[in-house]
C-alpha positions as CSV (number, residue, x, y, z in Angstrom):
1,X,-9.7,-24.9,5.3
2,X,-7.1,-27.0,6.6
3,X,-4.3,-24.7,8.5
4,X,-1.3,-23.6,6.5
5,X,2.4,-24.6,7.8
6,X,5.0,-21.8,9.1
7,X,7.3,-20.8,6.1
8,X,10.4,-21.9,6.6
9,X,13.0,-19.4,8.5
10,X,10.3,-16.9,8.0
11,X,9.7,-15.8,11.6
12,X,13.3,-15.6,11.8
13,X,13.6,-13.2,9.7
14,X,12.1,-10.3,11.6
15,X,12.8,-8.9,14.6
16,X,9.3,-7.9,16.4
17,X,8.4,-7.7,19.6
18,X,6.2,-10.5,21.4
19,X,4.2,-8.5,23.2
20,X,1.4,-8.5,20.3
21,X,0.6,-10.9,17.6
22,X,1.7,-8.4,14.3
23,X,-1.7,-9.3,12.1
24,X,-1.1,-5.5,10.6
25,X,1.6,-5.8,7.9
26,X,-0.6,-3.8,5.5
27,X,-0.6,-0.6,7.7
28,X,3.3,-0.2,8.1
29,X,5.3,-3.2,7.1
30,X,8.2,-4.6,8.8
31,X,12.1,-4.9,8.0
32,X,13.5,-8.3,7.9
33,X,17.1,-8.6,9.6
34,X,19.3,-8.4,6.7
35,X,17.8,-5.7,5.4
36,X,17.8,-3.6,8.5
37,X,21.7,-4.8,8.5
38,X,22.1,-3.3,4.9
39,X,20.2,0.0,6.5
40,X,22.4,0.3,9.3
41,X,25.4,0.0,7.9
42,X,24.4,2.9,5.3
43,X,23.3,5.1,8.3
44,X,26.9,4.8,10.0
45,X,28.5,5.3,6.2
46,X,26.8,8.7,6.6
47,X,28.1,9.4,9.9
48,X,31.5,8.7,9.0
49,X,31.8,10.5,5.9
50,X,28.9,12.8,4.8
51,X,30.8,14.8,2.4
52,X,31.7,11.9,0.5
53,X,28.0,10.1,0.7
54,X,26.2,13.3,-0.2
55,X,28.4,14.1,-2.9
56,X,27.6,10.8,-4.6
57,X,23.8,9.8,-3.4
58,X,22.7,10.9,-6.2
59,X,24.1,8.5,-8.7
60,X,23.6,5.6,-6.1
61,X,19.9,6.5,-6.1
62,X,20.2,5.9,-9.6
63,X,21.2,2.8,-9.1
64,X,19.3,1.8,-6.6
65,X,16.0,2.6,-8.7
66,X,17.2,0.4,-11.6
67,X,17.1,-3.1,-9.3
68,X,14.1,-1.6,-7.6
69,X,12.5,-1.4,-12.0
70,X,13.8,-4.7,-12.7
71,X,11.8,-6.1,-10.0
72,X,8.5,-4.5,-10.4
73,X,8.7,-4.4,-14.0
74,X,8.9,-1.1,-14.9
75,X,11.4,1.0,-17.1
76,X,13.7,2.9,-14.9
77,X,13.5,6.4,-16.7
78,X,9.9,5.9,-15.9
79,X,10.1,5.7,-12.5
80,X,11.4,8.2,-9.5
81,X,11.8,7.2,-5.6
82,X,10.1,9.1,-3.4
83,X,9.2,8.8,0.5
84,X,5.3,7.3,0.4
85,X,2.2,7.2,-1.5
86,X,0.8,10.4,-0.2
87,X,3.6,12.8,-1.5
88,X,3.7,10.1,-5.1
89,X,-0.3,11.3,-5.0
90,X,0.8,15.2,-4.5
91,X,3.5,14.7,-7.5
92,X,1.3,13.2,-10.4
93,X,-1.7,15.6,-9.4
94,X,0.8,18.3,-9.6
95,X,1.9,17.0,-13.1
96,X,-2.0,17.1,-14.2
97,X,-1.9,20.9,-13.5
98,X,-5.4,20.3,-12.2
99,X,-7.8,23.9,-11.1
100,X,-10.5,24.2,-8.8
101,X,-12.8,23.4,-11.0
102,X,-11.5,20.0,-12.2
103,X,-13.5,17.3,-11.4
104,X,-11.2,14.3,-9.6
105,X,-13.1,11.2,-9.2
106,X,-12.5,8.5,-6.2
107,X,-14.1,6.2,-4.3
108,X,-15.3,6.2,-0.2
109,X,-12.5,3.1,-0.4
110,X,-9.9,5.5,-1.1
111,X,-6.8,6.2,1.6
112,X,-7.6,9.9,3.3
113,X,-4.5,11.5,2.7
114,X,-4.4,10.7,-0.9
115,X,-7.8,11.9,-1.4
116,X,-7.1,14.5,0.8
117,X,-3.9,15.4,-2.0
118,X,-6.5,15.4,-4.4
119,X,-9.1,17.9,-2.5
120,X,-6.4,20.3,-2.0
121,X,-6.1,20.8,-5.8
122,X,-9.2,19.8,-7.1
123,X,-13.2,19.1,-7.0
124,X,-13.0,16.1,-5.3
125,X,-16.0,13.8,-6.5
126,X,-16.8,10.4,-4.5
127,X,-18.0,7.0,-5.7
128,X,-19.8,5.0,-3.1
129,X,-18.7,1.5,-3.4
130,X,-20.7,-1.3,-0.7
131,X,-18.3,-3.2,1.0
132,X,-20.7,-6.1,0.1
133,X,-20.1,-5.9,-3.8
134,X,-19.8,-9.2,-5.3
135,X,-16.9,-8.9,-7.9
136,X,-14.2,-6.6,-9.6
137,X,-17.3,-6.2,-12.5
138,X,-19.8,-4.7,-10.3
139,X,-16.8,-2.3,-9.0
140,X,-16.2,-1.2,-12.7
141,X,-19.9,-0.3,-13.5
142,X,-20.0,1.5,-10.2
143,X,-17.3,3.8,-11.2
144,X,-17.8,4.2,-14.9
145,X,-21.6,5.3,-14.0
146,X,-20.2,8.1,-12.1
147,X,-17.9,9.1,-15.3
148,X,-19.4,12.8,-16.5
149,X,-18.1,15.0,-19.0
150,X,-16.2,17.3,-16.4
151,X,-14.3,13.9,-15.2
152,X,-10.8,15.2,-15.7
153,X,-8.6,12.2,-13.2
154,X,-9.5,8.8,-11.9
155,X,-7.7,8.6,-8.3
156,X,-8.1,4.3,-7.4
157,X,-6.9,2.2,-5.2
158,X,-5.7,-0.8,-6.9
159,X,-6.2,-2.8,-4.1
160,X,-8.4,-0.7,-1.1
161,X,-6.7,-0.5,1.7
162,X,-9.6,-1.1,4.4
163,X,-11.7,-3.6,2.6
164,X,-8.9,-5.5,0.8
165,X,-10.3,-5.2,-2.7
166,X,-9.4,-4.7,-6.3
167,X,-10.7,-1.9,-7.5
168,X,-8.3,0.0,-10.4
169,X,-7.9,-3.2,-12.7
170,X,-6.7,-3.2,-16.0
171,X,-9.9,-3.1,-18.0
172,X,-11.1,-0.6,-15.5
173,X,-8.3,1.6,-16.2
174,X,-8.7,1.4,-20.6
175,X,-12.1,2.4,-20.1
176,X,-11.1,5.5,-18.6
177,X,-8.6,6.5,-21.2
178,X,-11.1,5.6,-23.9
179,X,-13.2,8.1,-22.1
180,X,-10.2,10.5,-21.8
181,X,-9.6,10.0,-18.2
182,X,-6.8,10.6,-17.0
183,X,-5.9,7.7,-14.1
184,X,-3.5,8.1,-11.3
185,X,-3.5,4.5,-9.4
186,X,-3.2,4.1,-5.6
187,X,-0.8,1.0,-5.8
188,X,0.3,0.9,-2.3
189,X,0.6,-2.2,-1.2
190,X,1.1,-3.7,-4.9
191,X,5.1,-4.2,-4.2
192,X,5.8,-7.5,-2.8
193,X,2.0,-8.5,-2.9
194,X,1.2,-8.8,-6.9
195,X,3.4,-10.0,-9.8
196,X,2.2,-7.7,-11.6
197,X,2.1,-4.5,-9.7
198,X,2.1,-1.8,-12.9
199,X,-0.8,-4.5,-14.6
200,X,-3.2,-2.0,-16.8
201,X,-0.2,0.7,-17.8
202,X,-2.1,4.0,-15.8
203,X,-0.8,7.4,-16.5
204,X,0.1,7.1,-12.6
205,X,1.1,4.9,-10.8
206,X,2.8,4.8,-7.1
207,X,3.4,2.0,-4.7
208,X,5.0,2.0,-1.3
209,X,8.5,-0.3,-0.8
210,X,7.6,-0.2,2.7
211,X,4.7,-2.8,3.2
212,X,5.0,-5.6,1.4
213,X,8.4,-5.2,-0.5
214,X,10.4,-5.3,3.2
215,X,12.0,-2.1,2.7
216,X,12.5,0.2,5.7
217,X,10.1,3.0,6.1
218,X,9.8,5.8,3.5
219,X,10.1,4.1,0.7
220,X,8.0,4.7,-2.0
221,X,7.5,4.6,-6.2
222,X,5.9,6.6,-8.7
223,X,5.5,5.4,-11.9
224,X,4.7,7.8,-14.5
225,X,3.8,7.7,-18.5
226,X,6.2,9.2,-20.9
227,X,3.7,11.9,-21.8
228,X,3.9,13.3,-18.6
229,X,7.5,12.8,-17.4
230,X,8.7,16.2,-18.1
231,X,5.8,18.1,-16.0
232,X,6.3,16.0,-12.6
233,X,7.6,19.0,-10.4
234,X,10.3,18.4,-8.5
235,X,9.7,18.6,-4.8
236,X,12.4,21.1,-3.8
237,X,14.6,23.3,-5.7
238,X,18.1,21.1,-6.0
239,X,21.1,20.5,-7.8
240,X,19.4,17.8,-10.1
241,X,16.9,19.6,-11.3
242,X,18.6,20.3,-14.7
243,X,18.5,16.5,-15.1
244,X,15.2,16.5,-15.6
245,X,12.8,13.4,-14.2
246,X,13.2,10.6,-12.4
247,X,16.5,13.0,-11.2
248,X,15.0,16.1,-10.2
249,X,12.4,14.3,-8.2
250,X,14.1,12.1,-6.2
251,X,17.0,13.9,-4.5
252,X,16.5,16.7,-1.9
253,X,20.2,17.5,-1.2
254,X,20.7,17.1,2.5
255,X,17.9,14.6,3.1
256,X,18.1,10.8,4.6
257,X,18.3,8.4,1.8
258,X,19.1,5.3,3.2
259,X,15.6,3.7,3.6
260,X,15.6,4.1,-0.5
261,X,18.9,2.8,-0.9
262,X,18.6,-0.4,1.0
263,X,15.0,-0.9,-0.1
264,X,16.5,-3.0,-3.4
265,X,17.4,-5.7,-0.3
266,X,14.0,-6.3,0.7
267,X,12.9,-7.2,-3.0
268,X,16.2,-9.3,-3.6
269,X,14.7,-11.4,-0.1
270,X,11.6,-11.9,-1.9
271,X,13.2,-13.1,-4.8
272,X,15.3,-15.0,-3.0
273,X,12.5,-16.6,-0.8
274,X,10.4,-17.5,-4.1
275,X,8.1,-14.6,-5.1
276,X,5.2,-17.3,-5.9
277,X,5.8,-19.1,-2.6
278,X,5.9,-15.9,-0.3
279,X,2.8,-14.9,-2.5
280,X,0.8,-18.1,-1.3
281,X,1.8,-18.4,2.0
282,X,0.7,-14.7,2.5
283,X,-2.3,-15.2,1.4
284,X,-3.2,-19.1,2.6
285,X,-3.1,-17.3,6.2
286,X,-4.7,-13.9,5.4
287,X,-7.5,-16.5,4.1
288,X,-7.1,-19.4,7.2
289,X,-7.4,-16.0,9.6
290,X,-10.7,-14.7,8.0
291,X,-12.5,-18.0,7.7
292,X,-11.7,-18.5,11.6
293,X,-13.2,-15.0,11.9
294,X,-16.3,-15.5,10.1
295,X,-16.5,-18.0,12.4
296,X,-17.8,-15.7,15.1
297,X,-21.6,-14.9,14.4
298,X,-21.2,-11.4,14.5
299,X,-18.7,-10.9,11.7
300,X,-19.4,-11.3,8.3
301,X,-16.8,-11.8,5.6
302,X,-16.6,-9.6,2.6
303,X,-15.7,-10.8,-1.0
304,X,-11.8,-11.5,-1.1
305,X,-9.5,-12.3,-3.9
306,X,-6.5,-14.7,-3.4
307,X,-4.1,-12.8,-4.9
308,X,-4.1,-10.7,-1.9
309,X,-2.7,-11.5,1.6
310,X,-5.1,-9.2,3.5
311,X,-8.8,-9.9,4.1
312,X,-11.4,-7.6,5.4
313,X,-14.6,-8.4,7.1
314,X,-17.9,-6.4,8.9
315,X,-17.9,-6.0,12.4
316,X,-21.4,-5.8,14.1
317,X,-23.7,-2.7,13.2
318,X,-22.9,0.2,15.9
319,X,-19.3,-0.8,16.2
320,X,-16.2,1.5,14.5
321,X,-19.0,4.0,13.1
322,X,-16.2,6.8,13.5
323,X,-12.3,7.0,12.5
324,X,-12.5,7.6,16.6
325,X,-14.7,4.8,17.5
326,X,-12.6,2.6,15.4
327,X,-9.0,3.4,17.2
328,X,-10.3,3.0,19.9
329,X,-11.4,-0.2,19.3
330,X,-8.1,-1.1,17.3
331,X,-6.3,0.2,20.7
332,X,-8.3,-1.6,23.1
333,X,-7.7,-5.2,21.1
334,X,-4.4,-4.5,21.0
335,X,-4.0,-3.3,24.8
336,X,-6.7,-5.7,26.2
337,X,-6.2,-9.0,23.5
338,X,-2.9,-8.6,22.6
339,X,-3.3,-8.4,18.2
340,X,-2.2,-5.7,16.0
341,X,-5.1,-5.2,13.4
342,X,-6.8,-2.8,11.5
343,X,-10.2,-1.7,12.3
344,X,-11.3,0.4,9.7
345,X,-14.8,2.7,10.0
346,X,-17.7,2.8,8.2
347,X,-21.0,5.2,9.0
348,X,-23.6,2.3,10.0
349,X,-20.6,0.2,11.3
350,X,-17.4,-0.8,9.9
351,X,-14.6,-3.8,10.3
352,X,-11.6,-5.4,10.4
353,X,-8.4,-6.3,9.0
354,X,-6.4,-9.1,9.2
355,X,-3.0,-9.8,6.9
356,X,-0.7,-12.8,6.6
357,X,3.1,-12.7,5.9
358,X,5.8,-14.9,6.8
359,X,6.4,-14.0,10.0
360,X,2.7,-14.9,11.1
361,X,1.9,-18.3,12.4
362,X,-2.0,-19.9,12.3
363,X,-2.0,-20.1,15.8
364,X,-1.6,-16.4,16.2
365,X,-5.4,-16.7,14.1
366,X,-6.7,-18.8,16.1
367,X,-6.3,-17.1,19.7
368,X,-7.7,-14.2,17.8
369,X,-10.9,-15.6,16.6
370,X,-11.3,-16.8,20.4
371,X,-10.5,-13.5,22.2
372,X,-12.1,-11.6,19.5
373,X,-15.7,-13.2,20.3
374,X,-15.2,-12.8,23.9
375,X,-14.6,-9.3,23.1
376,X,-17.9,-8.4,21.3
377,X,-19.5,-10.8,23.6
378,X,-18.9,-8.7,26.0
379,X,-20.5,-5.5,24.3
């Protein structure tokens, strides 16, 4: 494929350093300039004048959650803000009122601290899903032949982080309620990413602001049915809690809240930028960096979907076999190539990540495909 351009102004927009080519957005995100602005200035409002701020977060919270709604399509009394997926995962498990003996089911694509939220409570019970599998319908089968009669939750990834996959879609999702599942969905990096981040209407659902949806870090969504509203715990005792949910969740009395009240701002950019065009140039250059990578003889791309602006692909067999073999290798391409990426492990070798988002440029791609196979050339 033909290289994409650079979307207009979009470098411009952020503020990172040039020491490293940022090919990571999906790990951590980054805050455009006029949303940091917004964040700054609510920062210094809280210096200045916490008794006033404090006294009133609260109802602003409120506020801010409404615009946040609008934009991912969601009804506001359905949703609370939180700080990240992982304590979104704690929260709806909580709500589930799950025992020891409770059978949660995941997959070996899942994030480790959300599964991790789920072992803690639960009998954790594991799906493997090949890397290699062809479509979202061999994904489905997989899963639903692991359904047993002591399958109480379905905790999914709606799009893996790692391997860059869909894996909770909406017709997974009904046939787990028709089998009385009940399905808590990993939506992390939905915000920003999909136009239809709730698709498939899960009993759960929680997506971080952070990554995609330029809002500063620990920002975060939960989603949550109307069925179970009223038994979402509230995560400290507070002055809200007589309000019941969203309320009760999302303020902590004495707590920082002004990622979550300028994270509205990062979704307003992306409106403002043209959802649909941000959409397509994210994921023109997440696909122009993986072809360039498959490139190399000893990486081999797995199936992608471009709806998504990340793509995954294997590294060589013996590489990243451990979550410590595969920092290291993350830290010695960034140290020794100069590339943020994820390399994610896998027990007979794993791979790697790349993303694309307006601040990338294809040229950033293409010194990575050449420094990457002088890299495992060397090994």
């Amino acid at each position: 494929m033909s290289a994409p351009g650079v979307f207009p102004g979009g470098p411009e927009l952020f503020r990172l350093s040039t020491d490293v080519a940022h090919l990571n957005h999906g790990s951590f995100g980054a805050v455009p300039v006029p949303v940091g602005r917004v964040h700054r200035r609510l920062a210094e409002e809280v210096t200045a004048n916490p008794d006033t701020f404090f006294l009133g977060v609260a109802d602003r919270l409120a506020e801010a959650r409404c615009r946040i709604a609008a934009r991912l399509g969601v009804a506001s009394e359905g949703a609370a803000l939180v700080t990240n997926a992982t304590e979104a995962a704690g929260l709806a498990l909580d709500a589930l009122r799950l025992t020891p003996d409770d059978e949660v089911l995941v997959t070996d694509h899942g994030y480790g601290t959300v599964v991790a939220a789920a072992a803690r409570r639960a009998r954790v019970v594991t799906v493997p899903l090949d890397p290699a599998l062809p479509d979202e319908e061999a994904v489905r089968k997989a899963v639903l032949a692991a359904v047993t009669p002591r399958t109480r939750v379905a905790l999914l990834d709606q799009i893996s982080s790692p391997t860059a996959r869909f894996i909770a879609t909406p017709r997974l999702l009904a046939d787990l309620a028709e089998r009385g599942v009940a399905t808590v969905v990993d939506g992390a990096h939905a915000p920003g990413m999909l136009a239809e981040p709730l698709a498939g209407a899960p009993d759960f659902w929680f997506g971080n602001l952070h990554k995609w949806g330029y809002a500063p870090p620990g920002s975060a969504v939960l989603a949550v049915a109307a069925a179970y509203r009223d038994r979402v715990p509230a995560p400290v005792p507070s002055w809200e809690d007589g309000r019941g949910f969203p309320r009760s969740v999302e303020y902590r009395a004495t707590a920082d809240y002004t990622g979550l009240l300028a994270a509205p701002e990062g979704l307003d950019l992306i409106d403002s930028l043209g959802p649909g065009l941000v959409r397509t140039h994210n994921s023109s250059l997440a696909a122009y960096g993986a072809e360039l990578l498959s490139g190399l003889p000893s990486l081999c791309p797995l199936p992608a979907d471009d709806r998504l602006a990340m793509r995954a692909l294997r590294l060589p067999s013996g590489f990243a076999r451990t979550p410590a073999e595969a920092a290291a290798l993350r830290e010695e391409i960034a140290a020794r190539l100069g590339f943020r990426v994820l390399i994610w492990p896998w027990p007979d070798g794993g791979g790697i990540r790349v993303c694309g988002q307006i601040y990338n440029t294809p040229a950033e791609y293409e010194r990575l495909a050449v420094a990457l196979r002088s890299l495992l050339d060397g090994r």
